[in-house]
C-alpha positions in Angstrom: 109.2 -22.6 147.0 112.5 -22.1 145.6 111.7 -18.0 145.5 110.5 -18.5 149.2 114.0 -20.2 150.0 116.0 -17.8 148.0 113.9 -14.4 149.8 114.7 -15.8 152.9 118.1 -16.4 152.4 118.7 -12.4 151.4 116.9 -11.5 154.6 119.5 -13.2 156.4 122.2 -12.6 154.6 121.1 -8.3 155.3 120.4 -9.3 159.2 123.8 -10.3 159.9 125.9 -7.5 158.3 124.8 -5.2 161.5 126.8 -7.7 163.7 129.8 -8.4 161.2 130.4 -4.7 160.8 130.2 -4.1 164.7 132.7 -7.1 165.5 135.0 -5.5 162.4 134.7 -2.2 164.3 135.6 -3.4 167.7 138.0 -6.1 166.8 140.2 -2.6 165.4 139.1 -0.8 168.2 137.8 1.7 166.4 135.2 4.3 167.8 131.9 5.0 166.2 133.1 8.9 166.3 136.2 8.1 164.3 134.5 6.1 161.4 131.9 8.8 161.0 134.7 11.3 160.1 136.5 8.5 157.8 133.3 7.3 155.8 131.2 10.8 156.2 128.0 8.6 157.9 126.5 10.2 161.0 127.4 8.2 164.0 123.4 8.1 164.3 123.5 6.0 161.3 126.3 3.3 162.2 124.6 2.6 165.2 121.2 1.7 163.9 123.4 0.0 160.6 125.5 -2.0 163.4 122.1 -2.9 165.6 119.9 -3.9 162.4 117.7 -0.6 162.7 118.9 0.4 159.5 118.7 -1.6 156.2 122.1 -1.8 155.0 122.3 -0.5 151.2 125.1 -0.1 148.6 126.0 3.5 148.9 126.7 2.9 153.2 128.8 -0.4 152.5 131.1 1.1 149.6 132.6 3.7 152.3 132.1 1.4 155.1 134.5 -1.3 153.3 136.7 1.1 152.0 137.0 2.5 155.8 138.0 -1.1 156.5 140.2 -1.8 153.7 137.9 -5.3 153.7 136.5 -6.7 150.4 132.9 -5.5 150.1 132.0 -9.2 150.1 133.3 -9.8 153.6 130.8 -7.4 154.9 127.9 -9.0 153.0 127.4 -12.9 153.0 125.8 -14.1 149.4 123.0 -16.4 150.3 123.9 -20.0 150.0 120.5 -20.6 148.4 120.3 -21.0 144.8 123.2 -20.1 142.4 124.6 -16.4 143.8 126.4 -16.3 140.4 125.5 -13.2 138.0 125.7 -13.7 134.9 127.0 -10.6 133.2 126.7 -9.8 129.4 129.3 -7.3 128.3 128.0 -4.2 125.9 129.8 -1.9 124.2 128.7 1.7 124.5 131.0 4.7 122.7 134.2 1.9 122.6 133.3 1.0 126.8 132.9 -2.0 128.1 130.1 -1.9 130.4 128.1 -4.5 132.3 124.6 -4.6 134.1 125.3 -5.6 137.2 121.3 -4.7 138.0 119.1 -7.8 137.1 115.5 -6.6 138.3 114.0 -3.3 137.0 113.6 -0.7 138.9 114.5 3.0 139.8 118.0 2.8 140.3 120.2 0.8 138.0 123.9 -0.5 138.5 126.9 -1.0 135.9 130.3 -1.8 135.9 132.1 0.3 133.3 135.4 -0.4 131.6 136.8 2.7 129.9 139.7 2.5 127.7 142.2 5.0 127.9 141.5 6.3 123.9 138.4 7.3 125.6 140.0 10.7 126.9 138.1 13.2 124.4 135.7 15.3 126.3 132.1 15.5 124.4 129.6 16.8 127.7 125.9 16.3 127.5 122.7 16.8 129.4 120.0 14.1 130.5 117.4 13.3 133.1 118.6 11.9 135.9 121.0 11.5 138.8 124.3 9.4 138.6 127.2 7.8 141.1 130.1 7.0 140.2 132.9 4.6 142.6 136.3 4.3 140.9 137.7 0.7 141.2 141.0 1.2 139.4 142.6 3.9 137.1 141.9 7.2 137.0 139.3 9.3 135.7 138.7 12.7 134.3 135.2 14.0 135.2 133.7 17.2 133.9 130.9 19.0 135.5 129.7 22.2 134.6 132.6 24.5 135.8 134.3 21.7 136.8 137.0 19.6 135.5 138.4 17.1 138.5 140.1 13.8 138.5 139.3 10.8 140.6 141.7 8.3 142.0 140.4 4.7 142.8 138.5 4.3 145.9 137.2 8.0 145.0 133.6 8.7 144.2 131.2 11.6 142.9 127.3 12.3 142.8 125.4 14.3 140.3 123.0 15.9 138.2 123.1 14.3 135.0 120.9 17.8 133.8 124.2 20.1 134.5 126.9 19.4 131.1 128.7 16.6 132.2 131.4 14.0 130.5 133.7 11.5 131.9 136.4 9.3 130.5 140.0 8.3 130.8 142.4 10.8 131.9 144.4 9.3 128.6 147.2 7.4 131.0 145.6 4.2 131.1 142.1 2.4 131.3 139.6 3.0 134.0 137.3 0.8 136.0 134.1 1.7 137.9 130.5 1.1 139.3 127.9 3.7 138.4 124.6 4.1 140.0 122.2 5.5 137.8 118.6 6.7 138.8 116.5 7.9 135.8 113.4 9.9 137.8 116.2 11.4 139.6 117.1 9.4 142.7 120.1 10.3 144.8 122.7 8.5 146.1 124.1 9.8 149.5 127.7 10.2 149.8 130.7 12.4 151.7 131.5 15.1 149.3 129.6 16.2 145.8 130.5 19.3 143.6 128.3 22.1 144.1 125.3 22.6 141.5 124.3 26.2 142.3 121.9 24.9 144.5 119.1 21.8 145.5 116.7 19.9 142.5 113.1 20.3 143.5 111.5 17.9 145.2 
């Protein structure tokens, strides 16, 4: 029964962040037009987030808050059912801290990473998969193919884990982030992602 309860409280808890993201819009009197160009969502896509059409998901609220300047947990209500707490268990990977903030299994997995700033020496690699990455404080140093770029917080990046990639401190100070990691490949969908030459197959 508890499971029942606990279901049914997430179900709620996703059917009212349609109407507490429209009352956050309107209360700033801010257009849908003008928060598609700040978060990079079609306007299509607000509308049916804001009238419960669309299922709200991770990769929509991360801009959507950030739009807002508004805690992520103000636009999404934990269910009162149950304990909401997670209980993280710290691992350390290559001297990072990181945590699995993902408790179920399934495609797409979610950490919280920690990396120190002695963590600055680049050393790319290839794997399967497609990752995100959301930086929460610091700054980090993110090499892609070609590409060497460095992301401020409240900047994020998609890609192809099979392209040579690394990322770590720039060496100035530690860096914290949330990284979205799907094995088989699944994407993320964000504003802006370095170019890869061209689209994965299907």
């Amino acid at each position: 029964m508890g499971s029942v309860e606990h279901t049914t409280a997430i179900a709620r808890a996703l059917t009212e962040v349609g109407p507490r993201l429209k009352h956050l819009r309107t209360q700033r009197g801010v257009t849908l037009a003008a928060l598609s160009e700040a978060t990079g969502i079609s306007k299509s896509t607000l509308s049916r987030l804001e009238s419960g059409q669309r299922r709200p998901s991770l990769e929509l609220l991360l801009p959507l808050a950030q739009a807002h300047q508004v805690p992520l947990d103000e636009l999404v209500g934990a269910p009162e059912v149950g304990d909401p707490r997670v209980r993280l268990t710290p691992k350390n990977v290559n001297g990072s801290t990181v945590l699995p903030l993902t408790r179920q299994p399934g495609p797409l997995q979610t950490f919280k990473m920690i990396i120190p700033a002695t963590r600055s020496t680049p050393d790319p690699c290839t794997h399967e998969g497609y990752e995100w990455l959301y930086v929460l404080s610091g700054r980090l140093r993110l090499l892609l193919a070609e590409h060497d770029l460095v992301l401020g917080a409240g900047e994020a990046a998609e890609f192809d884990t099979r392209l040579p990639h690394w990322f770590g401190s720039t060496g100035e100070g530690p860096v914290e982030l949330l990284s979205l990691f799907g094995r088989q490949g699944e994407r993320m969908h964000v504003r802006a992602k370095p170019r890869t030459g061209g689209k994965r197959d299907g």
